[in-house]
C-alpha positions in Angstrom: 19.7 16.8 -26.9 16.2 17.8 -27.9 14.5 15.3 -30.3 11.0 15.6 -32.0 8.4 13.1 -30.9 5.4 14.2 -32.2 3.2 11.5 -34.5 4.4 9.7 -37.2 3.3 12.4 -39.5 5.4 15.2 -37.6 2.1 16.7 -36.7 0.4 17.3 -32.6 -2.9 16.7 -33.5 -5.1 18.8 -31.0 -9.2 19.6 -30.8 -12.0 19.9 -28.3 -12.0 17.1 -26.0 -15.6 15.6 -25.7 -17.2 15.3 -21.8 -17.9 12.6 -21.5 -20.6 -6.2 -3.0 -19.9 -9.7 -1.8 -19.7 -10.9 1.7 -16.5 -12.2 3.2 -15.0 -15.2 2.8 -14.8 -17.4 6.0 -11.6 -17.6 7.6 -11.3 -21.4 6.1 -11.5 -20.5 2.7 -9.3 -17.7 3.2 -6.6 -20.3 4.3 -7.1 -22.3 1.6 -6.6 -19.4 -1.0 -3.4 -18.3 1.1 -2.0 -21.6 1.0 -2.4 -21.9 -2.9 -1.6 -18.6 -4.0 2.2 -18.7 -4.1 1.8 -21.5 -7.1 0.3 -18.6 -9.2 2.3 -15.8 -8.4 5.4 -17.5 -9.3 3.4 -18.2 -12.9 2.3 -14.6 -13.0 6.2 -13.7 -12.8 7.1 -16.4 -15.3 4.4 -14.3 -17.7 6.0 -10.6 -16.3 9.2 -11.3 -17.5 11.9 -11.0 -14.6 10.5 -8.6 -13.0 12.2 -7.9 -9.4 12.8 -6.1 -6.4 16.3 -5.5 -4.5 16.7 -3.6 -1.3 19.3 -1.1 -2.1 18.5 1.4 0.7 22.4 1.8 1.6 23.5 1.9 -2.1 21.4 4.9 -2.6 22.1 7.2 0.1 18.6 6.4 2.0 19.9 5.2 4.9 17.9 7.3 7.1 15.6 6.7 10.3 12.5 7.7 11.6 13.2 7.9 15.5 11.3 9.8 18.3 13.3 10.8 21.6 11.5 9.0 23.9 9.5 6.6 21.8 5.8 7.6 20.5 3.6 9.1 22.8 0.2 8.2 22.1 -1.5 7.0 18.8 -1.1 10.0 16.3 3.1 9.5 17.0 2.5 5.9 15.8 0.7 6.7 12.8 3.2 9.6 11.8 6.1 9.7 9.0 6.1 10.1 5.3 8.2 11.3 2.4 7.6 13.7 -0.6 9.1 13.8 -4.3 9.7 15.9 -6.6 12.2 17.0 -9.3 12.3 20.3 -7.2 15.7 21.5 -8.9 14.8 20.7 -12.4 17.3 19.1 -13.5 15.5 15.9 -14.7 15.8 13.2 -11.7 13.4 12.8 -8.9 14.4 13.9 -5.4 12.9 13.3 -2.0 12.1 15.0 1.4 11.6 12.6 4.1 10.3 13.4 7.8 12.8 11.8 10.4 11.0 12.4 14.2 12.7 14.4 17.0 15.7 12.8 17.1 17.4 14.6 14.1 16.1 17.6 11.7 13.8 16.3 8.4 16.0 15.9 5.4 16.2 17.1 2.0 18.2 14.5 -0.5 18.9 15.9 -3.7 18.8 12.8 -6.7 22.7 13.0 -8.2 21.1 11.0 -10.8 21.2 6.9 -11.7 19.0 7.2 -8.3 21.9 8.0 -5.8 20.8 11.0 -3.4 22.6 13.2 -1.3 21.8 14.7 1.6 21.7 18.8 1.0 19.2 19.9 4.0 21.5 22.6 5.2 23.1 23.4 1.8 19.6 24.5 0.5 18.5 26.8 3.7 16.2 24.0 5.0 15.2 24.3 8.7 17.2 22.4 11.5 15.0 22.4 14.2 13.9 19.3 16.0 10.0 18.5 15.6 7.3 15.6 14.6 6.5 16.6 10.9 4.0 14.8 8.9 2.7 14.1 5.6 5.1 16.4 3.7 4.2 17.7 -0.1 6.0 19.5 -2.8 3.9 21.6 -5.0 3.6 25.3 -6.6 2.2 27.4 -4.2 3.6 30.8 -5.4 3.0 29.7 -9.3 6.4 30.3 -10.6 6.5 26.9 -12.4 8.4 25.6 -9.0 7.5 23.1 -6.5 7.5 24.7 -2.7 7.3 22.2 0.7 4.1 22.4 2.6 5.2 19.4 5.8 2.6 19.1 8.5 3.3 18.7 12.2 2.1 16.8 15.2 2.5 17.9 18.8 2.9 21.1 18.8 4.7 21.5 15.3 2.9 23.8 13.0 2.5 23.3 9.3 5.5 25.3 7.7 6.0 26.5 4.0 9.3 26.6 2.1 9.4 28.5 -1.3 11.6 27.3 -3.6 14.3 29.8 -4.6 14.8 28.6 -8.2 18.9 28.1 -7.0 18.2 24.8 -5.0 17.5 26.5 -1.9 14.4 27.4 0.1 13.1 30.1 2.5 10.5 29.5 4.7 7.3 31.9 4.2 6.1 33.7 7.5 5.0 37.0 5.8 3.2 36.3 2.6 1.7 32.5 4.0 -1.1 32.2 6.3 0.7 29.1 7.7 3.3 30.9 9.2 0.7 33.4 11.4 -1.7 30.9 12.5 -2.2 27.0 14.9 -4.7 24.7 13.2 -7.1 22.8 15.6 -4.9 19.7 16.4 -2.5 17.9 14.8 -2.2 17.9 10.8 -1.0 14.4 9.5 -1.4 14.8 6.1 -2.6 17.3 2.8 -3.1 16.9 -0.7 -3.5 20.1 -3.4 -5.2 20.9 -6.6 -7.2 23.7 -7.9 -10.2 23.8 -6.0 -12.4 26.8 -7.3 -10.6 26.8 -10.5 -8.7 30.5 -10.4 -5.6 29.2 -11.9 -3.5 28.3 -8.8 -3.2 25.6 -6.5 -5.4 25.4 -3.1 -5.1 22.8 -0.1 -6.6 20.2 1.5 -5.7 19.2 5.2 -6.3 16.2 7.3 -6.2 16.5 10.7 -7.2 13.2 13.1 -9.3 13.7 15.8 -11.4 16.4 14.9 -14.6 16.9 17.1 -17.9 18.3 15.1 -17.6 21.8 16.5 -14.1 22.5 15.6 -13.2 24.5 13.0 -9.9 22.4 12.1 -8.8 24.2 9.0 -9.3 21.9 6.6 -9.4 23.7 3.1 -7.5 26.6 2.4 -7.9 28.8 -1.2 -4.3 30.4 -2.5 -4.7 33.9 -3.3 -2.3 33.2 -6.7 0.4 34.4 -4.4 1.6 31.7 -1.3 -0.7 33.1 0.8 -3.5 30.8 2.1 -6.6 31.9 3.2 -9.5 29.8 5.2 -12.7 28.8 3.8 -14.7 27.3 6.6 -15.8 24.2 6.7 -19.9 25.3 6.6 -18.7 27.5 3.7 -17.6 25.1 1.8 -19.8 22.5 2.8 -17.4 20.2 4.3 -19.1 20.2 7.9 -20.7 16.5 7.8 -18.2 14.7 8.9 -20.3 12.6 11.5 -19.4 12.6 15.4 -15.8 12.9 14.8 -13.5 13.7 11.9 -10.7 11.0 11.8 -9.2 11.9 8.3 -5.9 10.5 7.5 -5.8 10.7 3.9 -7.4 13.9 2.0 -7.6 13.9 -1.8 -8.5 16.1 -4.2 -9.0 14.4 -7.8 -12.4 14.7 -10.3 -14.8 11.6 -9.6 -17.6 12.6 -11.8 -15.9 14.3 -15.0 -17.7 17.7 -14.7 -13.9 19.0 -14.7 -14.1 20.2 -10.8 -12.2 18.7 -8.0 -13.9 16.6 -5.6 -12.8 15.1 -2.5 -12.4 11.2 -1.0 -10.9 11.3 2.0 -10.4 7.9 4.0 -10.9 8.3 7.6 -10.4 6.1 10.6 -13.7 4.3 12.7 -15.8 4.2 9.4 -15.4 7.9 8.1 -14.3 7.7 5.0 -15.9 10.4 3.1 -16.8 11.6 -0.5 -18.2 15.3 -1.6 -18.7 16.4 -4.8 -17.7 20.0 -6.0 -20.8 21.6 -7.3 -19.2 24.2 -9.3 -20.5 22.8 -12.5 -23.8 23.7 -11.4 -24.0 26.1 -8.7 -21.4 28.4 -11.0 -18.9 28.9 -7.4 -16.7 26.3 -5.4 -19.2 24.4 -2.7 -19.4 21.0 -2.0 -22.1 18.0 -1.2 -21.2 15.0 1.0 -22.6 12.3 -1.5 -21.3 9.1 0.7 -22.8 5.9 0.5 -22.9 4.5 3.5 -24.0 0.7 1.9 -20.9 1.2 -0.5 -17.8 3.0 1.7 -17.8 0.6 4.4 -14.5 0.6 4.7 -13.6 0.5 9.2 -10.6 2.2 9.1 -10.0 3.5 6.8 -5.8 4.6 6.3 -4.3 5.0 2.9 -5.6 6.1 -0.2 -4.9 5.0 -3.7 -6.9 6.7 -6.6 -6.4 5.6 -10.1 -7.7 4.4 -12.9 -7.7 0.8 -12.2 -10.0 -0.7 -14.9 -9.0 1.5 -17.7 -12.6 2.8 -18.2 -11.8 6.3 -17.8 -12.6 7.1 -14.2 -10.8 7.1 -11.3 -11.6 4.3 -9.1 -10.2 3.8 -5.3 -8.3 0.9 -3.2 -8.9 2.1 0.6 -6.2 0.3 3.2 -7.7 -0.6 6.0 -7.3 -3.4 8.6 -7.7 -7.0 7.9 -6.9 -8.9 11.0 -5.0 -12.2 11.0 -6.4 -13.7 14.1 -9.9 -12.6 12.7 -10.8 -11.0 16.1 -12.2 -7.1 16.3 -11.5 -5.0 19.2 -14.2 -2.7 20.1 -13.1 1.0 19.8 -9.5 0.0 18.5 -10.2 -1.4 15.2 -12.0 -4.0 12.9 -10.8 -7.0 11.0 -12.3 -7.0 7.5 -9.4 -5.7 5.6 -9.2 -3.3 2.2 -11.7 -1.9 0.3 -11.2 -1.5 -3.7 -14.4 0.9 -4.7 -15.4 1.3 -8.4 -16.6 4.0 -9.9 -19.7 3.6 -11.6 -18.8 6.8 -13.7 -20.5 10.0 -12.4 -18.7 9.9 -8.6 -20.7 7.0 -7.1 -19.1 3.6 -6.6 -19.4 -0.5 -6.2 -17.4 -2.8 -3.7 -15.4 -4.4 -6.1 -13.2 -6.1 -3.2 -13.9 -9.2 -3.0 -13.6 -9.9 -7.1 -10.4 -8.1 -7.0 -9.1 -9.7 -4.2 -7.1 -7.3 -2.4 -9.3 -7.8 1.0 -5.7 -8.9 3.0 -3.4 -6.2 3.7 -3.1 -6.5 7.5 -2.6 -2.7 8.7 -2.6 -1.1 6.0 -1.4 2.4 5.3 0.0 4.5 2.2 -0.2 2.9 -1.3 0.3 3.6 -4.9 -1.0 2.3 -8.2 2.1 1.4 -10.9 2.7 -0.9 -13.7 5.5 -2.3 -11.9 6.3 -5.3 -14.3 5.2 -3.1 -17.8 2.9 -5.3 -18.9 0.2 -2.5 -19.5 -2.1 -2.9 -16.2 -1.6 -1.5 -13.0 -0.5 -2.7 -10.2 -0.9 -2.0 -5.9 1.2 -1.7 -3.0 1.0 -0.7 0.3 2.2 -0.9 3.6 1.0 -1.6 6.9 2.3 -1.8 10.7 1.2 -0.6 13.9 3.6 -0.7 16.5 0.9 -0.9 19.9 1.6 -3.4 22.6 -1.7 -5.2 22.4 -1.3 -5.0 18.4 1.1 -7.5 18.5 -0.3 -9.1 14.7 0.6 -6.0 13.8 4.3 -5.4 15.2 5.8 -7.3 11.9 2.8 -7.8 8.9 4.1 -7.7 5.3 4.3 -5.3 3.0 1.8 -5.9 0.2 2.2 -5.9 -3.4 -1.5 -7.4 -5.6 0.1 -7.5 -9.3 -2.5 -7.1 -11.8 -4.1 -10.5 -13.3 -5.5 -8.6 -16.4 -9.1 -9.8 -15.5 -9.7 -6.9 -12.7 -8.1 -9.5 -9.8 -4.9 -9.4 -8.3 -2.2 -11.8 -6.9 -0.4 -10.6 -4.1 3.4 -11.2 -4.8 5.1 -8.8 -2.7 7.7 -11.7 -1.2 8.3 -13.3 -4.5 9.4 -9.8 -5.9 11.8 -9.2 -3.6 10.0 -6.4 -1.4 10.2 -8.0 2.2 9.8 -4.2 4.5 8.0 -6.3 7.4 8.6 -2.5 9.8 6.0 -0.2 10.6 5.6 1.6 7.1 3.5 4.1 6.8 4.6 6.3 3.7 5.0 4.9 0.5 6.6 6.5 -2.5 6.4 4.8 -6.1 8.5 6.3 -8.3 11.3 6.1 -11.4 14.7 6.9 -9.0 16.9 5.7 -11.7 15.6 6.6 -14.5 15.6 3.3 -16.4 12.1 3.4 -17.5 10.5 1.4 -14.3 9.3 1.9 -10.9 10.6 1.4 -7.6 9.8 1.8 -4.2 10.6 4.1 -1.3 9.1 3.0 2.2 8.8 5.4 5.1 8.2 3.2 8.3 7.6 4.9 11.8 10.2 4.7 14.5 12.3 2.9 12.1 14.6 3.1 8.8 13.7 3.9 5.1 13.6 1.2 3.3 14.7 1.6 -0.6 14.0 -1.3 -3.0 15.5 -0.8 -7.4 13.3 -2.5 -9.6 15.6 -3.8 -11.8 13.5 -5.6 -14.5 16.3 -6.2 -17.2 15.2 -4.3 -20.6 12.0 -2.4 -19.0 9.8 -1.0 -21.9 7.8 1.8 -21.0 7.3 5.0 -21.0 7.1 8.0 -18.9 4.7 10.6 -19.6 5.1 14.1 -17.5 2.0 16.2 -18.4 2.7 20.3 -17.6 0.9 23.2 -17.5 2.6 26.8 -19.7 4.6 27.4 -16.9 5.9 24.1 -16.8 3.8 23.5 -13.2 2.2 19.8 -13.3 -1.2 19.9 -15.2 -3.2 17.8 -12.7 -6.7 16.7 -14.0 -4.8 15.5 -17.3 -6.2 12.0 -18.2 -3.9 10.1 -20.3 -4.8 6.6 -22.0 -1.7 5.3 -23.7 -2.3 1.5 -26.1 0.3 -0.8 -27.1 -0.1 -4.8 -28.0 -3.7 -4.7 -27.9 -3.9 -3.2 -24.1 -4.8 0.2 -23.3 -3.8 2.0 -20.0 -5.5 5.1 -18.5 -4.0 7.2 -15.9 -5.4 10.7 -14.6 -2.5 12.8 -13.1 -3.9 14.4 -9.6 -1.7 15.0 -6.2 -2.3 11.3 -4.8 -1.7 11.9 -1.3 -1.9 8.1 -0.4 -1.6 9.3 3.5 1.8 10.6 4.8 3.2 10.5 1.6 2.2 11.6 -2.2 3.4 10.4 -5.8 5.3 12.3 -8.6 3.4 14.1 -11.1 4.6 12.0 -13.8 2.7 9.2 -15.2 4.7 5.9 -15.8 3.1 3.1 -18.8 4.3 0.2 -19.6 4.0 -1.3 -23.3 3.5 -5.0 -22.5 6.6 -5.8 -24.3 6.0 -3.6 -27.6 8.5 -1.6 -28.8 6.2 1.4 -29.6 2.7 2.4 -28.2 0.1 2.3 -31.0 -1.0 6.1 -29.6 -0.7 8.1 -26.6 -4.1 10.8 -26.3 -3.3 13.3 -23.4 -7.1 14.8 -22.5 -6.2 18.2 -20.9 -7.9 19.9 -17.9 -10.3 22.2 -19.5 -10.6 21.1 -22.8 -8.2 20.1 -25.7 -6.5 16.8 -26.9 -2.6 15.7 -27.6 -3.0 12.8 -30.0 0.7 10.8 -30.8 0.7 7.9 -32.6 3.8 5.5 -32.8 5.8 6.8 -30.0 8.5 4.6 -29.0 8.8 3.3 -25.5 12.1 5.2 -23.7 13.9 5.4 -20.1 13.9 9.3 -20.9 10.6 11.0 -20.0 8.5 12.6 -22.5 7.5 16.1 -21.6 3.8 17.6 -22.8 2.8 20.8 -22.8 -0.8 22.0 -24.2 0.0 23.7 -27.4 3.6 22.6 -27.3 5.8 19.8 -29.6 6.0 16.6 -27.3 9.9 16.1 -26.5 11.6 13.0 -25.1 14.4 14.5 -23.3 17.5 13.6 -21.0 17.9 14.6 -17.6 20.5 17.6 -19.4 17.9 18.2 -21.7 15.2 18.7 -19.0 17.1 21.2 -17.4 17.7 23.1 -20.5 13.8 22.7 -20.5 13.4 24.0 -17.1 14.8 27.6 -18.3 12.9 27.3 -21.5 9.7 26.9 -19.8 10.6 29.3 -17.2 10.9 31.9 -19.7 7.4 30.9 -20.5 6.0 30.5 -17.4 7.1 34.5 -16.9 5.5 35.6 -20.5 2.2 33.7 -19.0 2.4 35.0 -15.3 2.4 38.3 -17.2 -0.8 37.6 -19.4 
């Protein structure tokens, strides 16, 4: 059933949308904090509600493993996995990809809905073979409105392309895609997307660890509007400062200086993180300009990526997982010990160390992670995970997943136990995500040479709301920055292609309403100009669609499929423009 939710007064109110470090604590007083914190997470939960965690991995049909014939042969097999999502059949419920070694072909599992999956890999054409894949990432390439399958490759294994066929299957693309003609330099562990150069269609971004400074790895690619990918070189688009070596891990693509241009923070291992700013604002053509602080990112290894809105201010700020080692000991050339890195952004794409006052230093080895209001309370929230699997890493072999609730003040408890999330494997994707559509979030881990590891939030009577921002042809409308209020809080959240390292999040954008029964107003700030203004929209478990120019709809998983076709129909009228 299709019902109006538009403001109060049954109007969409649209018009132009204006432009607009501490040193670390001694391992004694870190003790002493570790030692008291579990007395105030268990009073953050007692002010969250019930909030909770419960492995249902089994339950759901996610009982899958990572496994490579053999074991892992040297580090890039340690540090490999991942999952995507994506509602990649339309019909309303998230489904998932997930990379599973050499020891059986990657899986596609289809969401049958109340977040029970099935697996449909050779059903929907998928390829059988047996290979490492990597990073994996549904988005549009072809711009039909439907998500495709970019998945990376390690070892030998290329990265492949699947167009989605609009019936549930896909067909891998070796005429129209440059993937399918060409070897990268290296391995590729991971890629994010967004439109680079601003032609309407969505380009890539590749990380590939281990890059020396003379290689031309391949790192961004421009879409013709078509699938087809062609190679701008690193010198052309300024890209080629890397340093000594390029040890990316996790590419992103998101707008750090509001000039409406996608710029790029990648983390990258041995102290490479890296930021560059697209100059198309000024320069009137897609180049970029390495603007990294090297006072600032001093992240050491730098893993995962999370890039969010974390103070609500209207930029996107960024929580770097790194390595903070428990036995406070570096080891030259391997890695250092001084943990996470949360970097705030001042505003126009340059940042503070905000780590230390935020206090999400302590995430052992970390590695994918997400921002979410897990408890609804109307602040986000982290998580990661961490693991590496080495012999002489043995600190490393079973470290906690993490999970810093939000304090409300811009600090964070960590309460990742206490919740119920106790993944102590080698994790290295992370997905964060609405499976069941109840109106929360829960969490998918992808761990390395072991098993998925699926845990249901099931906060009894979550009040939230999520918000799915799309473009005409009902393709995600990344670089949409929504700031949703209810009971005197106000959220912001920009909608970009997180990849957050082998793994990305969906395009959906999940608030909570701090225990309010409506949100006071919801303002969707478009990509290019233009404002949704709702007022009084009641919280729901059903997700509210928005499309520039469109009525707002709060739809049913029926009623977004009937959506699918109706936006389809579009999406051809506007290909045809």
């Amino acid at each position: 059933m299709w019902l109006s939710g538009t403001a109060n007064d049954g109007r969409q109110l649209c018009r132009a949308a204006p432009r607009r470090a501490r040193p670390r604590r001694p391992l004694r007083t870190t003790l002493i904090l570790l030692s008291v914190a579990p007395l105030a997470v268990h009073a953050r939960l007692a002010t969250a509600g019930t909030m909770h965690f419960v492995e249902r991995t089994a339950p759901a049909g996610l009982d899958w493993d990572h496994a490579i014939v053999g074991g892992p042969s040297g580090e890039i097999e340690r540090a490999i996995g991942g999952a995507a999502v994506s509602d990649y059949d339309r019909d309303g419920d998230l489904d998932l990809f997930v990379v599973t070694g050499d020891h059986t072909a990657d899986r596609l599992l289809r969401n049958t809905g109340n977040g029970v999956f099935e697996d449909v890999t050779a059903a929907a054409g998928m390829p059988m073979d047996l290979r490492l894949s990597s990073g994996p990432l549904f988005f549009d390439a072809d711009g039909d409105g439907w998500d495709d399958l970019f998945v990376a490759g390690v070892s030998g294994a290329q990265p492949r392309l699947l167009l989605n066929q609009r019936d549930g299957s896909f067909v891998e693309q070796t005429v129209k895609s440059t993937f399918g003609r060409i070897s990268v330099s290296g391995d590729t562990v991971s890629a994010a997307y967004g439109d680079v150069d601003r032609d309407g269609d969505f380009d890539l971004l590749l990380a590939h660890w281990n890059v020396g400074p003379s290689t031309e790895a391949g790192r961004l690619w421009l879409n013709d509007g078509t699938g087809r990918f062609n190679l701008l070189t690193d010198a052309q688009a300024g890209i080629d400062a890397y340093g000594t070596f390029d040890y990316t891990l996790a590419p992103n693509l998101v707008d750090l200086d509001g000039d409406g241009w996608l710029d790029i923070a990648s983390t990258g291992d041995f102290g490479t993180s890296q930021i560059f700013l697209n100059q198309g604002a000024s320069v009137g053509g897609l180049h970029f300009l390495r603007v990294t602080d090297p006072a600032v990112i001093t992240d050491e290894n730098g893993m995962g990526s999370v890039l969010q809105d974390l103070d609500a201010d209207g930029d996107v700020d960024w929580l770097v997982t790194s390595i903070w080692d428990p036995d406070g000991v570096a080891l030259p050339g391997q890695w250092g010990v001084t943990g996470n890195r949360l970097y705030r952004n001042l505003g126009d794409g340059t940042f503070e160390d905000a780590t230390d006052e935020a206090g999400v230093r302590i995430g052992y080895w970390g590695w994918a992670g997400c921002a979410a209001d897990f408890d609804l309370d109307g602040d986000l929230d982290l998580f990661h995970t961490n693991g590496w699997s080495d012999a002489i890493a043995g600190e490393f072999h079973a470290d906690p997943s993490r999970l810093f609730l939000a304090a409300g003040d811009g600090s964070y408890l960590e309460a990742s136990v206490a919740s119920g999330i106790d993944d102590t494997g080698q994790g290295r994707g992370a997905i964060c995500f609405d499976a069941d559509r109840d109106g929360d979030v829960d969490v998918l881990v992808a761990n390395n040479e072991g098993p998925l590891r699926f845990y249901r939030n099931e906060t009894p009577s979550p009040r939230g709301l999520t918000v799915i921002p799309v473009q005409p042809n009902g393709a995600p409308a990344l670089g949409a920055r929504v700031r949703a209020s209810a009971a005197g809080r106000e959220t912001h959240q920009v909608l970009h292609s997180s990849c957050n390292y082998v793994s990305h999040q969906p395009t959906e954008l999940v608030f909570g309403s701090a225990g309010a029964t409506h949100f006071d107003e919801l303002r969707i700030d478009w990509p290019g100009g233009g404002v949704t203004l709702l007022t009084d929209v009641a919280v729901s478990s059903q997700p509210l669609v928005l499309s520039r120019g469109v009525q707002a709809i709060p739809i049913s998983s029926s009623g977004l499929a009937m959506l699918a076709l109706a936006l389809g129909v579009c999406g051809w009228l506007w290909l045809r423009r």
